[in-house]
C-alpha positions in Angstrom: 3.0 4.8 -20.7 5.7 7.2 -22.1 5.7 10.4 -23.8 3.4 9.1 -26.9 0.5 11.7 -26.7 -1.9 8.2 -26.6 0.5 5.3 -25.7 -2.3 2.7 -25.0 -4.0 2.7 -27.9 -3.2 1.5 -31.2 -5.6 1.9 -34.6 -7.1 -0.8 -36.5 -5.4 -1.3 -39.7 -8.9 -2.7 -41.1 -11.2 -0.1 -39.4 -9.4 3.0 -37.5 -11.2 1.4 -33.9 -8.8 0.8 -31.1 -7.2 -2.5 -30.7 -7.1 -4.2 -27.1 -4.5 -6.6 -25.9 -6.5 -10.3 -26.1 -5.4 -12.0 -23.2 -3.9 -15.4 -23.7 -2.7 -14.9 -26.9 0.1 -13.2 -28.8 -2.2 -10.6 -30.5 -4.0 -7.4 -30.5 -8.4 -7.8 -31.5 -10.5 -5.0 -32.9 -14.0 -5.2 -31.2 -15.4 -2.8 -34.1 -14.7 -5.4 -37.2 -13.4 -8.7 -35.6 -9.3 -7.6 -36.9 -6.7 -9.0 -35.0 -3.0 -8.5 -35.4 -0.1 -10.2 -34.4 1.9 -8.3 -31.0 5.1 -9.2 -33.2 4.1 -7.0 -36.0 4.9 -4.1 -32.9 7.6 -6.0 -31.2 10.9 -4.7 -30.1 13.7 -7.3 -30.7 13.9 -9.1 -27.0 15.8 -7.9 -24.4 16.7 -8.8 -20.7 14.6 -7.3 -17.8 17.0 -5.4 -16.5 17.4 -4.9 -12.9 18.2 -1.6 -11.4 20.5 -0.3 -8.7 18.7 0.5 -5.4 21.1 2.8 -4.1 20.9 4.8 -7.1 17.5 5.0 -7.6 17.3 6.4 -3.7 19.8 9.1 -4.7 17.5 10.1 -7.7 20.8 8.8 -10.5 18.8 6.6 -12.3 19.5 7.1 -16.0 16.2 9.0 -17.7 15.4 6.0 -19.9 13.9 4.5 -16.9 12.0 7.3 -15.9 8.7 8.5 -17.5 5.9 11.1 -17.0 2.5 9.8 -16.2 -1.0 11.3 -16.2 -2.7 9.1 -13.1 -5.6 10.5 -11.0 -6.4 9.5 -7.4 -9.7 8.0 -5.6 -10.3 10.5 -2.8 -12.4 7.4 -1.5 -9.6 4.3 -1.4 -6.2 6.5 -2.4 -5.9 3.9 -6.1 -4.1 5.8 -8.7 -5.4 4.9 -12.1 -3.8 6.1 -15.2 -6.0 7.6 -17.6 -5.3 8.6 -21.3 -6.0 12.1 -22.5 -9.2 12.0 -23.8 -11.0 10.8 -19.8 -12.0 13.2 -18.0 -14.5 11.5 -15.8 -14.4 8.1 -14.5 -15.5 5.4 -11.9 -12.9 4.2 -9.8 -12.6 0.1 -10.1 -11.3 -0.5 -6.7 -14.1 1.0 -4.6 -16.9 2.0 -7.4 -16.3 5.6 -6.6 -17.1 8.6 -9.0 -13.6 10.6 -9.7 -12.8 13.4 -11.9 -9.1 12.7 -13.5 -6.5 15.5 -13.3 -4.2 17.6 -16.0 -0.8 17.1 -14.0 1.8 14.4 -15.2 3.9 13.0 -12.6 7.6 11.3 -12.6 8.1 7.8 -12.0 9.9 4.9 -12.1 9.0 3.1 -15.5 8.0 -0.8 -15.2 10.5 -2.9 -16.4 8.3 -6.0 -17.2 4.5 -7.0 -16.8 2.6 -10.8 -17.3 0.5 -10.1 -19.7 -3.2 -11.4 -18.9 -4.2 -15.0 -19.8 -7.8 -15.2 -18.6 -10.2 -13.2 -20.3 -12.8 -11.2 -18.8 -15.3 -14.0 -19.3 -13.5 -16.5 -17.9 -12.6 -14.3 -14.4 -16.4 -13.7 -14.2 -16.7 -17.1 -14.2 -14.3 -17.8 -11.4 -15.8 -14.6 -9.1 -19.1 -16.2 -10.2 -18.3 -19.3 -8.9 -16.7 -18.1 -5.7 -19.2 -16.1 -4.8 -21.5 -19.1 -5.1 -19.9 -20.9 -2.4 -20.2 -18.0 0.9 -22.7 -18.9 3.2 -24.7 -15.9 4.3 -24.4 -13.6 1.3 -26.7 -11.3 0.5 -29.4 -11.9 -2.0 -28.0 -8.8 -4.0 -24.7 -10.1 -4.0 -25.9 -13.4 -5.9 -27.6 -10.9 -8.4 -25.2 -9.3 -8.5 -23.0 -11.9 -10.0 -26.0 -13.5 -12.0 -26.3 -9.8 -14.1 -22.6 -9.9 -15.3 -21.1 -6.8 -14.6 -18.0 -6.5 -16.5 -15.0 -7.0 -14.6 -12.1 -4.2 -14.8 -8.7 -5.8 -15.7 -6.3 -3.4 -14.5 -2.1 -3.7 -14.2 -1.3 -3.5 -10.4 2.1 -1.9 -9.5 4.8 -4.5 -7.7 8.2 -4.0 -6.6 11.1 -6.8 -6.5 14.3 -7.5 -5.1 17.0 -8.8 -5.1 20.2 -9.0 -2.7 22.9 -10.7 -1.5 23.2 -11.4 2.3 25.7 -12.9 4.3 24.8 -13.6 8.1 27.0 -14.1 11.2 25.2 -15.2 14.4 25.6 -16.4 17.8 23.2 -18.4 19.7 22.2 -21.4 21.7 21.4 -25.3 20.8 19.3 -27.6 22.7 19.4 -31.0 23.0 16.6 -32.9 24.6 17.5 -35.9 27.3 15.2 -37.7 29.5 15.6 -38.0 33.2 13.8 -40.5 35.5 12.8 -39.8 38.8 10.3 -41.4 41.4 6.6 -39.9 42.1 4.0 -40.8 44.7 0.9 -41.0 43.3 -2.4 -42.5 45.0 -3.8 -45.9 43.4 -7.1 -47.3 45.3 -6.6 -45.3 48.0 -3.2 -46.2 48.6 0.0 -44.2 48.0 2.9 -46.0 45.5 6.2 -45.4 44.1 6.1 -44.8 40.5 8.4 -43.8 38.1 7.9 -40.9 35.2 10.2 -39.6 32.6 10.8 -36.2 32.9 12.2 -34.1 29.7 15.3 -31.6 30.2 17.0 -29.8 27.8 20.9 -29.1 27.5 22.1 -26.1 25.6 25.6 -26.1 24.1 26.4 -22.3 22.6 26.7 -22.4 18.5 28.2 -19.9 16.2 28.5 -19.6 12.3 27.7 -17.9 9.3 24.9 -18.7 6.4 24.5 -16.9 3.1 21.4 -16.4 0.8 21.1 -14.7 -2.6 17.0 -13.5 -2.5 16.0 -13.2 -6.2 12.3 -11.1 -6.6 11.1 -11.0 -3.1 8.0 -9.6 -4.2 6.3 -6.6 -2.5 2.8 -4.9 -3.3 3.3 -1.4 -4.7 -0.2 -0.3 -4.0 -2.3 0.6 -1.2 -5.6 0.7 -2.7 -6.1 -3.6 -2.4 -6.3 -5.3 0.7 -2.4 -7.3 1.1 -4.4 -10.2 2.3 -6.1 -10.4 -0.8 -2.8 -9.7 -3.0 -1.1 -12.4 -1.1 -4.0 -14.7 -1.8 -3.5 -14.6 -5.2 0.3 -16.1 -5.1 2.1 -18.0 -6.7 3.2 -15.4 -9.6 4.8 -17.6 -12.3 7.5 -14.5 -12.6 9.5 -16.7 -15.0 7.1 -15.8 -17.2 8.2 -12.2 -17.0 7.9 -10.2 -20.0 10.0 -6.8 -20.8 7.5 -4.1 -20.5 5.2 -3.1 -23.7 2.6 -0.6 -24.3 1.1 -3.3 -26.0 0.2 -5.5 -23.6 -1.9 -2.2 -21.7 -4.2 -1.9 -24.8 -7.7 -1.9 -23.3 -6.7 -2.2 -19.6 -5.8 0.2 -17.2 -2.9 0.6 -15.0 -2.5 1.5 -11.3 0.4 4.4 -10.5 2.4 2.9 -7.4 1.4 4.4 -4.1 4.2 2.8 -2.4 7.6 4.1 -2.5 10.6 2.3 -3.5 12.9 2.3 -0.2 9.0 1.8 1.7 8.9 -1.8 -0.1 12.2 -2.5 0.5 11.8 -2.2 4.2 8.6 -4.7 3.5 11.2 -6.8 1.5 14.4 -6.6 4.3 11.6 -7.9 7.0 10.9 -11.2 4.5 14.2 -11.5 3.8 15.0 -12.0 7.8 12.6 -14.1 8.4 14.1 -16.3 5.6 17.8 -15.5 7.4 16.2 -16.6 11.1 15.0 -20.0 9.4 18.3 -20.3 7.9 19.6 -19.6 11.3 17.9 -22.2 12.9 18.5 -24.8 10.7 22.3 -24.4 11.2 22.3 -24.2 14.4 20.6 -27.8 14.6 19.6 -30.3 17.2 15.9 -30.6 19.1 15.8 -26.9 19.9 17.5 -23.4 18.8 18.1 -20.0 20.7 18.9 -16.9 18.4 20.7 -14.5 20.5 22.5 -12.2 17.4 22.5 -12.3 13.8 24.1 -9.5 11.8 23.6 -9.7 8.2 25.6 -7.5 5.5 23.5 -6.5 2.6 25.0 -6.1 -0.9 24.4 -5.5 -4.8 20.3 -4.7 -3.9 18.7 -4.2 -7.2 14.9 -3.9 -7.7 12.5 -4.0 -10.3 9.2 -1.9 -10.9 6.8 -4.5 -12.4 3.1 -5.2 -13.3 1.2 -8.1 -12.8 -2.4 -9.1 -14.0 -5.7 -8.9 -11.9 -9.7 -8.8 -13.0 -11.2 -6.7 -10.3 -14.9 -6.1 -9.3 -16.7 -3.9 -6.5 -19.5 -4.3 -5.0 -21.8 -1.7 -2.6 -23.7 -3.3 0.2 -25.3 -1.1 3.0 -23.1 2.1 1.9 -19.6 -0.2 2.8 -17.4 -1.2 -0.6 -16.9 -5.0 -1.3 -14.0 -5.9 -3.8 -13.1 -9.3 -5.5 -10.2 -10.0 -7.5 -9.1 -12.4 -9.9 -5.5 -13.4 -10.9 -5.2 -12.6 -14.2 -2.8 -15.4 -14.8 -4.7 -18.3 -13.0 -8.0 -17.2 -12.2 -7.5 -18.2 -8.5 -10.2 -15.5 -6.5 -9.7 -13.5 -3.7 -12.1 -10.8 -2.0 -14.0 -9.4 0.5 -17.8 -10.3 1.6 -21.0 -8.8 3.3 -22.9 -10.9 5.8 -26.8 -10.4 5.7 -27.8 -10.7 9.4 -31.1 -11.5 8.1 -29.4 -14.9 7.1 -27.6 -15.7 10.0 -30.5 -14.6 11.9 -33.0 -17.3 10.4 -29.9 -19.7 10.5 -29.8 -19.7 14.1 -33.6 -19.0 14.9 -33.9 -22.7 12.7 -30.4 -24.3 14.6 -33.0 -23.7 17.8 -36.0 -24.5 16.8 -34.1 -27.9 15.2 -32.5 -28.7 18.3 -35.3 -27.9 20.5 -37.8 -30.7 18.8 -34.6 -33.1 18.6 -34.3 -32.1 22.7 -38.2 -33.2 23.1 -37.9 -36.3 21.0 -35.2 -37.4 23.2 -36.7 -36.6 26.3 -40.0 -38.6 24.9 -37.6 -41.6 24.5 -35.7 -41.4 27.5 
């Protein structure tokens, strides 16, 4: 990313072919002879990730070093934003298979601050869909052949968003208490009515009061719209420790998505975590058997955010005109995704379910 006419691609010192970020290591390959070459040779002196001021960025103050100009064209199909470098004109788009034709116009953004470079390799995330896929029940044959022909998986740099911010919470609300009270029944034994005894559960409330206080450091929020979240989420735990400050570098050979959702739109995604978090918190102050949360309000301060990239191998497959995507963490391999049902399956399935209970039914009855 950047101004650099061609920022993702960086010459062969042996050859002149592009060199591609090899994932898991610390070093840049060249397909064409077999060259490789050390990231550090390339390396800025290390830095902090920086966070940024939210409040700033709203206001459009951020300083021009963290802003860039992209070239990204969107999938009229799934709404993915995929950067492209100046030479693309035509593409496929790797989040719903779709042909697009890439566009002239540069557009301002946010830059990412830091990215986790990938660790698996292509191979190895094939393997992982490969194995996953293995295990549905009532996939369709094409699927498994899907898989079997090895279509190369596209590793591409999702956008994500995190947070941070310091809350302080007053609330008011109710404890409970559970006691036990005993108390006579009739009940009917034989025929005959009798005097029993039961324990009977009440509950006494007492009102509570206080304050609790949280610092929330990267609440993480999706920055694109072209994934399922479900799938996203799937693919936690990011080890974000692992954090590295954002180089072109790492983007050799991969692709990156443009975010699609707006920074004060994630925050709102990120403020309804970070409530849920203050509720718990809430609750566990408040104590005893039972808690009642009448009013909590929470002052927000020093919210800083950071625009990010994180790893993922992503396939897509077409089944019956619909679009079927699986992704792959590009840090653990753990495999997320979508699947078709074949009807024929589950049709057999249940025409055999019958038929196998039917003669069990008849041995049975020959036995009874």
């Amino acid at each position: 990313m950047g101004n650099d006419e061609n920022p993702h691609k960086f010459p062969c010192g042996t050859c002149g072919s592009d060199l591609r970020f090899e994932p898991g290591s610390d070093q840049l390959t060249c397909d064409h002879c077999g060259a490789s070459q050390e990231l550090g040779n390339k390396r800025r002196p290390a830095t902090a990730i920086e966070e940024l001021d939210f409040k700033a960025a709203l206001k459009s103050e951020l300083p021009d070093s963290d802003i860039e100009e992209t070239r990204f064209s969107k999938c009229e199909n799934c709404g993915a934003q995929i950067e492209f470098s100046e030479e693309i004109h035509a593409t496929e788009c790797a989040f719903c298979a779709t042909p697009i034709v890439t566009d002239t116009g540069t557009h301002r953004r946010i830059k990412p601050a830091a990215l986790l470079p990938f660790a698996k390799s292509e191979k190895q995330a094939r393997q992982a869909m490969t194995k996953w896929l293995g295990r549905l029940w009532f996939a369709p044959n094409g699927l498994q052949q899907y898989a079997r022909k090895g279509r190369a998986m596209q590793g591409i740099y999702v956008p994500f968003w995190t947070y941070d911010a310091d809350t302080k919470s007053q609330y008011k609300g109710k404890r409970g208490t559970i006691y036990y009270e005993t108390r006579n029944v009739r009940v009917e034994v034989d025929g005959k009515m009798e005097t029993r005894q039961e324990q009977v559960q009440k509950i006494r409330w007492s009102a509570a009061s206080g304050r609790v206080a949280r610092f929330f450091d990267d609440v993480l929020v999706l920055g694109s719209k072209s994934l399922p979240k479900s799938n996203t989420d799937a693919l936690e735990p990011w080890d974000l420790e692992a954090l590295e400050p954002y180089r072109p570098e790492y983007l050799a050979g991969f692709r990156a998505e443009g975010y699609t959702v707006e920074l004060e739109d994630g925050y709102t995604e990120a403020r309804a975590y970070m409530d849920r978090m203050i509720d718990r918190d809430v609750r566990f102050d408040i104590g005893g058997d039972r808690q009642q949360v009448d009013q909590v309000k929470t002052a927000v301060k020093d919210v800083t955010f950071k625009h990010i990239l994180l790893p993922v191998w992503l396939a897509a497959y077409k089944y019956r005109g619909k679009t079927y995507r699986f992704v792959v963490n590009g840090r653990t391999g753990a495999v997320q995704g979508e699947r078709p049902y074949s009807a024929m399956k589950i049709t057999i399935a249940v025409v055999l379910g019958l038929i196998i209970a039917g003669v069990a039914g008849y041995f049975l009855a020959q036995n009874g």
